[in-house]
PQR file of N, CA, C, O and H, with PARSE charges and radii, in Angstrom:
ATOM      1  N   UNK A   1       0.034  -6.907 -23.349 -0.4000 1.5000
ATOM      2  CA  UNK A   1       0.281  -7.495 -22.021 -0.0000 2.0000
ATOM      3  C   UNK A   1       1.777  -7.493 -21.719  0.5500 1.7000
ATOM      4  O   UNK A   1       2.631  -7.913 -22.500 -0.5500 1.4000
ATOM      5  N   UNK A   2       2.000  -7.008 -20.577 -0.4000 1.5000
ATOM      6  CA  UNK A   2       3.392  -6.795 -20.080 -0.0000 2.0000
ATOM      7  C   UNK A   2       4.153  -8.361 -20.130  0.5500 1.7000
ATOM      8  O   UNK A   2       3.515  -9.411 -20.059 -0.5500 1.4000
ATOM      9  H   UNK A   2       1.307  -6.666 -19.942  0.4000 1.0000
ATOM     10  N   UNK A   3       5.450  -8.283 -20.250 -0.4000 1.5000
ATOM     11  CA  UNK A   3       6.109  -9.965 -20.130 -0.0000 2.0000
ATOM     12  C   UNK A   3       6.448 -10.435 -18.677  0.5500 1.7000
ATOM     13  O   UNK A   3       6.606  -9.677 -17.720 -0.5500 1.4000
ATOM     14  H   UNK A   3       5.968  -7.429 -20.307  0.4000 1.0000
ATOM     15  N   UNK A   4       6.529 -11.681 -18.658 -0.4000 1.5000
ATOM     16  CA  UNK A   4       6.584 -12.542 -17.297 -0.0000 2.0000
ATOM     17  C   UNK A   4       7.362 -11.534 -16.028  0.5500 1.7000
ATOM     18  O   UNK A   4       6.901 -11.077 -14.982 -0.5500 1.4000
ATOM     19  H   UNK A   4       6.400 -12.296 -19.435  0.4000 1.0000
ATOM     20  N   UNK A   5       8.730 -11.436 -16.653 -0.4000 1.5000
ATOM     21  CA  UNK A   5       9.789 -10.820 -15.739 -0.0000 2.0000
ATOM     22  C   UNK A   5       9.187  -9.725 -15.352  0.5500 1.7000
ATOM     23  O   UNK A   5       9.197  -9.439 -14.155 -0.5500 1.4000
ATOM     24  H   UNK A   5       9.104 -11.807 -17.502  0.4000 1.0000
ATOM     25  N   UNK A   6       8.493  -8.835 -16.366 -0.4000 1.5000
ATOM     26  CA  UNK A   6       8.014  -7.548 -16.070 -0.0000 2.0000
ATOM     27  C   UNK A   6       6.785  -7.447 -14.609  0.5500 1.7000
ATOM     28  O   UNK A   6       6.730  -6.776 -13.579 -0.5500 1.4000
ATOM     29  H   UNK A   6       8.485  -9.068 -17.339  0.4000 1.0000
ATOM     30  N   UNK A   7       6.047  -8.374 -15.160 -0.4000 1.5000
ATOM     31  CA  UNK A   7       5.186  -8.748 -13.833 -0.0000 2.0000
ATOM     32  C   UNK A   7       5.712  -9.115 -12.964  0.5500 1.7000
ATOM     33  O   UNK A   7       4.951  -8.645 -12.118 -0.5500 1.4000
ATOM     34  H   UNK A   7       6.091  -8.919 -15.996  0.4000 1.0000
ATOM     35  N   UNK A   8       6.776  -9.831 -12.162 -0.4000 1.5000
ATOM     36  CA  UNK A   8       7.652 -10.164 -11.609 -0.0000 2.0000
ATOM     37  C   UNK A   8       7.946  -9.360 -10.691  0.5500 1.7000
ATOM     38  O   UNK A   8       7.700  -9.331  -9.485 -0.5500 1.4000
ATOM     39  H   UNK A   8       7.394 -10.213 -12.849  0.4000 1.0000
ATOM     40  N   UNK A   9       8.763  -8.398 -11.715 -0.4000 1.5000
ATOM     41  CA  UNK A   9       9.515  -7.240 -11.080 -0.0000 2.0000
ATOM     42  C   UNK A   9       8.807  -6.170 -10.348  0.5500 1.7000
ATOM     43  O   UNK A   9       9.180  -5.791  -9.238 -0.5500 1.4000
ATOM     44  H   UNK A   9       8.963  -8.422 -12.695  0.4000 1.0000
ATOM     45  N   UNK A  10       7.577  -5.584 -11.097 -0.4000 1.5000
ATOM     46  CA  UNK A  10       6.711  -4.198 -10.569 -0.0000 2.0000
ATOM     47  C   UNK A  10       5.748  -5.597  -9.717  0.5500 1.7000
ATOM     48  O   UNK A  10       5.319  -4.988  -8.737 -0.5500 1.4000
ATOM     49  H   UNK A  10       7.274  -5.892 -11.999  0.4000 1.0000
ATOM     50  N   UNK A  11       5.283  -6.879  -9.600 -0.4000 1.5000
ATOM     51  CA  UNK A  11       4.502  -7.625  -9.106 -0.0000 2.0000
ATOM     52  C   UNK A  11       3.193  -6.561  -8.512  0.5500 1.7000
ATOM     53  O   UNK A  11       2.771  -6.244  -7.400 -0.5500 1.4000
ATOM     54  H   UNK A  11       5.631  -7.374 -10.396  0.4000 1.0000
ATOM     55  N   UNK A  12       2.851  -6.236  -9.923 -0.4000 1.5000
ATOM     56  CA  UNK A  12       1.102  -5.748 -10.046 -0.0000 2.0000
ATOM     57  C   UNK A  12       0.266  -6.229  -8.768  0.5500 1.7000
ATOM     58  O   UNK A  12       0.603  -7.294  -8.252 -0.5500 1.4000
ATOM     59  H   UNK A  12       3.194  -6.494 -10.827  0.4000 1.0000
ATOM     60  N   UNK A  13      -0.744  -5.550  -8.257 -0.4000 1.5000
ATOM     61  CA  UNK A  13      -1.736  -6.059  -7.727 -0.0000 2.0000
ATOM     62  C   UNK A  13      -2.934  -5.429  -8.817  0.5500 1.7000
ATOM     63  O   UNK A  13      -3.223  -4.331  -9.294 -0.5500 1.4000
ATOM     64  H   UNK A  13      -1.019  -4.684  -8.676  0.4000 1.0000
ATOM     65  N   UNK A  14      -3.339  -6.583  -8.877 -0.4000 1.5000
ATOM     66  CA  UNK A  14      -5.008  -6.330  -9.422 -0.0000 2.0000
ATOM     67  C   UNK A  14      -5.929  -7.495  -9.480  0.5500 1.7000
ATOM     68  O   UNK A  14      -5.855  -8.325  -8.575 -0.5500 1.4000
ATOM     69  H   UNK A  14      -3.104  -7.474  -8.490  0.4000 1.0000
ATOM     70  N   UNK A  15      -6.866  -7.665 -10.526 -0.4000 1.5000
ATOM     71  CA  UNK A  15      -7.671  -8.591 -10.360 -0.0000 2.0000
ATOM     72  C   UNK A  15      -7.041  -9.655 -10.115  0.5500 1.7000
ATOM     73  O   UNK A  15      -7.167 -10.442  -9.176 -0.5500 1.4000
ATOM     74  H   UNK A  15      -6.927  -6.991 -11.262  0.4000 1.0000
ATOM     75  N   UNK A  16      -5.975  -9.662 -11.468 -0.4000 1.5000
ATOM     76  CA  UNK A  16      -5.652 -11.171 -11.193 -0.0000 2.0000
ATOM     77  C   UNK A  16      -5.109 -12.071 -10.073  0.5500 1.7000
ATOM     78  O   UNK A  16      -4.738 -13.229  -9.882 -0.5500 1.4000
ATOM     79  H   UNK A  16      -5.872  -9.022 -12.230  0.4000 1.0000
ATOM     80  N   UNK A  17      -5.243 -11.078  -9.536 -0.4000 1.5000
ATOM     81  CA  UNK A  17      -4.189 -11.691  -7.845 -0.0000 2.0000
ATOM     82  C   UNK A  17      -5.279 -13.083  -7.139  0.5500 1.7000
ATOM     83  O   UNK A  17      -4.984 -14.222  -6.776 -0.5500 1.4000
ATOM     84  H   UNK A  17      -5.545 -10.137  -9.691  0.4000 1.0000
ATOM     85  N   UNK A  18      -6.712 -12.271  -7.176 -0.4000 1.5000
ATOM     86  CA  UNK A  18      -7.458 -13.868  -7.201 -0.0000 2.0000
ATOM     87  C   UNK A  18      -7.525 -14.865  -7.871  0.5500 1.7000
ATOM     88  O   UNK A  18      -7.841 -15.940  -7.361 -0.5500 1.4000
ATOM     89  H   UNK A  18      -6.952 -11.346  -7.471  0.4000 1.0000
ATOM     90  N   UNK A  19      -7.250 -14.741  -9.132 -0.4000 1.5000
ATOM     91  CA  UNK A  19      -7.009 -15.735 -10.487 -0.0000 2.0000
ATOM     92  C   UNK A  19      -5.628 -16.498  -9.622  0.5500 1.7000
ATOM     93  O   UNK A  19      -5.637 -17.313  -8.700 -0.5500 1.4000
ATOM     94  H   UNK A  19      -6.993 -13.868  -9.546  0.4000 1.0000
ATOM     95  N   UNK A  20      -4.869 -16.065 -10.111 -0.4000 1.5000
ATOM     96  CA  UNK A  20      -3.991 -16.771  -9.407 -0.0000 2.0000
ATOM     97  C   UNK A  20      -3.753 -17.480  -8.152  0.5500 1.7000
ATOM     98  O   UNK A  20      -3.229 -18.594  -8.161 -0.5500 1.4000
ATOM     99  H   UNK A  20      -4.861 -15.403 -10.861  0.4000 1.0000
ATOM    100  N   UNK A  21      -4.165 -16.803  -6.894 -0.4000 1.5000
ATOM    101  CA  UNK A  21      -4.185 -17.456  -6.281 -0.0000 2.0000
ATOM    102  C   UNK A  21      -4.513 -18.703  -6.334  0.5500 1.7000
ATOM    103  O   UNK A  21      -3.635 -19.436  -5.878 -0.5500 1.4000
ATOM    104  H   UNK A  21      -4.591 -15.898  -6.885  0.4000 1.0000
ATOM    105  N   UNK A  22      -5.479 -19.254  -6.732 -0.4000 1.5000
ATOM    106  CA  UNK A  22      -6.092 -20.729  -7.250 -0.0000 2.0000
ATOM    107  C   UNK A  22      -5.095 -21.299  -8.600  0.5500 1.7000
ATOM    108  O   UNK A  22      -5.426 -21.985  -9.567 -0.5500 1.4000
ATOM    109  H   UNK A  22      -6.192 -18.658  -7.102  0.4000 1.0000
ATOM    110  N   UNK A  23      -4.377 -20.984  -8.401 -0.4000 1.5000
ATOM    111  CA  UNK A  23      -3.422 -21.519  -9.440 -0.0000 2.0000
ATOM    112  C   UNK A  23      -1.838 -21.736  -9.013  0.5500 1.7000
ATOM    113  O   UNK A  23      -0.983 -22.371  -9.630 -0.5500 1.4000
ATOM    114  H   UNK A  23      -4.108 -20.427  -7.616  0.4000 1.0000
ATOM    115  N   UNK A  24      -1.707 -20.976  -7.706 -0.4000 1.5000
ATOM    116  CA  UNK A  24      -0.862 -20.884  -7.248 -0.0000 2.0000
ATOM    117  C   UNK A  24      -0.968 -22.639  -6.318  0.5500 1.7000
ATOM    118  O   UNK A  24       0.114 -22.929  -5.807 -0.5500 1.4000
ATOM    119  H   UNK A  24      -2.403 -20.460  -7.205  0.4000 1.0000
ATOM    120  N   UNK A  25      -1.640 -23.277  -6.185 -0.4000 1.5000
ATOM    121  CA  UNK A  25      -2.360 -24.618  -5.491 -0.0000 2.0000
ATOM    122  C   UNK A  25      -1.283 -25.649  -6.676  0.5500 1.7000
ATOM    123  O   UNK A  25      -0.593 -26.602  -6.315 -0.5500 1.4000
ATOM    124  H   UNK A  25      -2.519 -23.042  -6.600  0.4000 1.0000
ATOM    125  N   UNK A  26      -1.385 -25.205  -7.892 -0.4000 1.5000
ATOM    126  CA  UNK A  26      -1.141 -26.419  -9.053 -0.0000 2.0000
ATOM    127  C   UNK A  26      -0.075 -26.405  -8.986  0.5500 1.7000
ATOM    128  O   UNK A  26       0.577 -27.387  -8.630 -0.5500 1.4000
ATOM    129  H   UNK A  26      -1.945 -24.431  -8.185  0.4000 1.0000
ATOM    130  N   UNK A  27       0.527 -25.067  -9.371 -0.4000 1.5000
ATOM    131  CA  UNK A  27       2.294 -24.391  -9.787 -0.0000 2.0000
ATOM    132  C   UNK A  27       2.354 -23.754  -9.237  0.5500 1.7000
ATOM    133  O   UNK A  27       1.718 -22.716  -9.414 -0.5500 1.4000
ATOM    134  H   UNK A  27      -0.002 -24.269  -9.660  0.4000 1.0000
ATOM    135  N   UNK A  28       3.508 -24.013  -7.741 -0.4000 1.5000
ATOM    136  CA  UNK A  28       3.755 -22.738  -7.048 -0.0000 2.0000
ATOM    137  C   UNK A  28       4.741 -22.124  -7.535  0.5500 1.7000
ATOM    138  O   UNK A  28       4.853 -20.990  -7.070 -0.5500 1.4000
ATOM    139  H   UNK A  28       4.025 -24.856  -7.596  0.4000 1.0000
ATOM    140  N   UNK A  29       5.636 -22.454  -8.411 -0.4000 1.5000
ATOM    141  CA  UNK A  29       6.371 -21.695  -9.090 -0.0000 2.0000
ATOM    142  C   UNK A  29       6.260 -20.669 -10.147  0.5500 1.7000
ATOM    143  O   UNK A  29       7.210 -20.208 -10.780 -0.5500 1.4000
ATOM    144  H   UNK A  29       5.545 -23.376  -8.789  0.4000 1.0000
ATOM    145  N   UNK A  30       4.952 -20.337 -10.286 -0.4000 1.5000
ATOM    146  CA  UNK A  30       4.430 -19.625 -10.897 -0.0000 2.0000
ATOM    147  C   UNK A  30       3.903 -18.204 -10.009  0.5500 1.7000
ATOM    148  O   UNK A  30       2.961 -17.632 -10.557 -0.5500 1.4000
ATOM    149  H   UNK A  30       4.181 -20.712  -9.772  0.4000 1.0000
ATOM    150  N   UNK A  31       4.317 -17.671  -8.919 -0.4000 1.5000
ATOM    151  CA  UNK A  31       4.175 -16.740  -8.195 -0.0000 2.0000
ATOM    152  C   UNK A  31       3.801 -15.566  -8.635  0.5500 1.7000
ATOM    153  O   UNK A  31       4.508 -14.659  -9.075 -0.5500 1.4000
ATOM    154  H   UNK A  31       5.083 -18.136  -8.474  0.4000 1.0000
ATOM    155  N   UNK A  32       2.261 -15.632  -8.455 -0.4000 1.5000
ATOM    156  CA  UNK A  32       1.373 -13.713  -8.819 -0.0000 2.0000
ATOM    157  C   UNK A  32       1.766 -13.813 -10.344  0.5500 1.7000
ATOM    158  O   UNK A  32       1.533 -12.728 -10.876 -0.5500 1.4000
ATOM    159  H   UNK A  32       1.687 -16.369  -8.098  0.4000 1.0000
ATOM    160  N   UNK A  33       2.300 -14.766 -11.267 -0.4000 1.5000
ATOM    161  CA  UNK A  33       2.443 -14.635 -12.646 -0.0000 2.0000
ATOM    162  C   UNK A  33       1.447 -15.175 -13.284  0.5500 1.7000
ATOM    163  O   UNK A  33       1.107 -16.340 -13.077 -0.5500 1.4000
ATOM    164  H   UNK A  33       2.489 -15.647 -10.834  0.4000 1.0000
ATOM    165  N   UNK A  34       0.820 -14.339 -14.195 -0.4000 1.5000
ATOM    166  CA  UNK A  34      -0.316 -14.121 -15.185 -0.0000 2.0000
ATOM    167  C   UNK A  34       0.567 -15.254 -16.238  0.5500 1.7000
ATOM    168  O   UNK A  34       1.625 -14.881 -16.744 -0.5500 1.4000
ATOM    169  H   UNK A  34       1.096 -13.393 -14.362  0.4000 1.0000
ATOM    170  N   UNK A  35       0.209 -16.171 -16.413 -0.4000 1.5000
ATOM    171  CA  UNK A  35       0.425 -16.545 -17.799 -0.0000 2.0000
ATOM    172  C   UNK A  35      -0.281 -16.990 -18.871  0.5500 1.7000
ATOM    173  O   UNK A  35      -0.196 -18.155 -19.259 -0.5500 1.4000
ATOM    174  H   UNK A  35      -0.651 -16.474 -16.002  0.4000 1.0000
ATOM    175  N   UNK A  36      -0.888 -16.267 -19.327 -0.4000 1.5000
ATOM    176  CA  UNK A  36      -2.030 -16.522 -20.464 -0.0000 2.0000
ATOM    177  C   UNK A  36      -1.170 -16.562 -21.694  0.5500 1.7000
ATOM    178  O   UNK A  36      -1.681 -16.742 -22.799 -0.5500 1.4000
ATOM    179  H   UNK A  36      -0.957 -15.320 -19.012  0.4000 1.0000
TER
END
C-alpha cells in the first residue's frame, strides 16, 4: 500500500473514495486519505 503523502499527491480515485467519504464526516482532515 502506497504511503499517506503518496496518496495525497497522485490523490487516486477508486473505490475507496466512497469509504471515505463517510469518514470524511468524523476527520475532515483526513482528505481522500486511506488510512488503514
Amino acid at each position: 500500500m502506497p504511503t499517506i503523502q503518496q496518496l495525497i499527491r497522485k490523490g487516486r480515485h477508486s473505490k475507496a473514495a466512497k469509504i471515505n467519504s463517510a469518514a470524511l464526516k468524523g476527520s475532515p482532515q483526513r482528505r481522500g486519505v486511506c488510512t488503514r
